[in-house]
C-alpha positions, 0 to 999 in steps of 0.5 A: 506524464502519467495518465489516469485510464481507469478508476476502481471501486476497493472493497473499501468504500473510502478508497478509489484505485486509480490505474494509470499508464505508463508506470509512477515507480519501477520498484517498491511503494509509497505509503502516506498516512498523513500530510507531514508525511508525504512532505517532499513527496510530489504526488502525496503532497498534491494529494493531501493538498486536496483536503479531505485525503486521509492516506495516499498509496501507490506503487507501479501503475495504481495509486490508491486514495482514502477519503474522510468518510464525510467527504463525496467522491463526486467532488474528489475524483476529477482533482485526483485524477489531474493531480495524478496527470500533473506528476512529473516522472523522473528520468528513472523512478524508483520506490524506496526499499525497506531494509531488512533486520540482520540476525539469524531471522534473515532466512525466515524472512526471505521466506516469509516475503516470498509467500507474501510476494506470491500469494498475499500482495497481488491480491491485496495490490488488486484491491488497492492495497498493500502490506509492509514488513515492519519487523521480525523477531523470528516468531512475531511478524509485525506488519502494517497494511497500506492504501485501500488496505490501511482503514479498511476492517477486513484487513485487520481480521479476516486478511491478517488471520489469513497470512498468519494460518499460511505462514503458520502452515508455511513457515512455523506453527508457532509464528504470530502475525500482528498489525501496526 
């Protein structure tokens, strides 16, 4: 069972990053919106059973919760933390992995979620957060931001023009970047 050992503050108020010890996933994500979605997802589904919850994301060893912004941190933190404590790992836990669109964009994709692995998720992974691809037409790149990252406004300004300058001066000037 996994343990909580620390819990940061994200840039976004609404959001907590729990650390926890030993890892929930070997590879990828998980990203709820809501609690229909996390349906069948043990974790998500605890969590959102919380109320008050309004996203749930997590990866290796941090899960990242977002809060109604009228809701108290002081009355969520220790049921997050036990619901984290219950989770049953399985014998080999894996995170789903997105499949990637076929055609003559695959190369620039590649290269794409290189720069992305490399240079944009471990930082936003540090504030909690995360992006997927969502899909490629060979000039636009729709992404979709995930935990700390899901609600908070920089990401939809300040980051996204970020990733698209250095894919632009990366990649292609003409690339666009545009959030889900």
């Amino acid at each position: 069972m996994p343990k909580v050992i620390n819990i940061e503050p994200t840039p976004n108020p609404d959001a907590l990053k729990f650390l926890v010890h030993p890892a929930i996933l070997k590879a990828g994500s998980r990203s709820f919106k809501d609690f229909g979605a996390a349906v069948g997802d043990p974790l998500g589904s605890s969590l959102f059973g919380l109320g008050k919850v309004t996203s749930v994301f997590y990866m290796d060893r941090f899960v990242t919760v977002n809060k109604e912004a009228s809701a108290e941190w002081s009355d969520l933190i220790d049921p997050i933390c036990e619901a984290i404590e219950d989770l049953k790992l399985p014998e080999d836990a894996t995170g789903d992995v997105a499949a990637q669109p076929g055609g003559d964009a695959d190369a620039t994709l590649e290269r794409i979620n290189q720069l992305l692995d490399t240079r944009i998720r471990p930082g936003l992974a540090g504030d909690g957060g995360g992006l997927e691809v969502i899909s490629f037409d060979g000039q636009t790149l729709q992404i979709s931001y995930h935990g700390a990252c899901g609600s908070c406004p920089s990401s939809t300004s300040g980051t996204l023009r970020y990733i698209e300058g250095l894919l632009q001066e990366e990649i292609s000037p003409s690339l666009r970047v545009v959030s889900w």
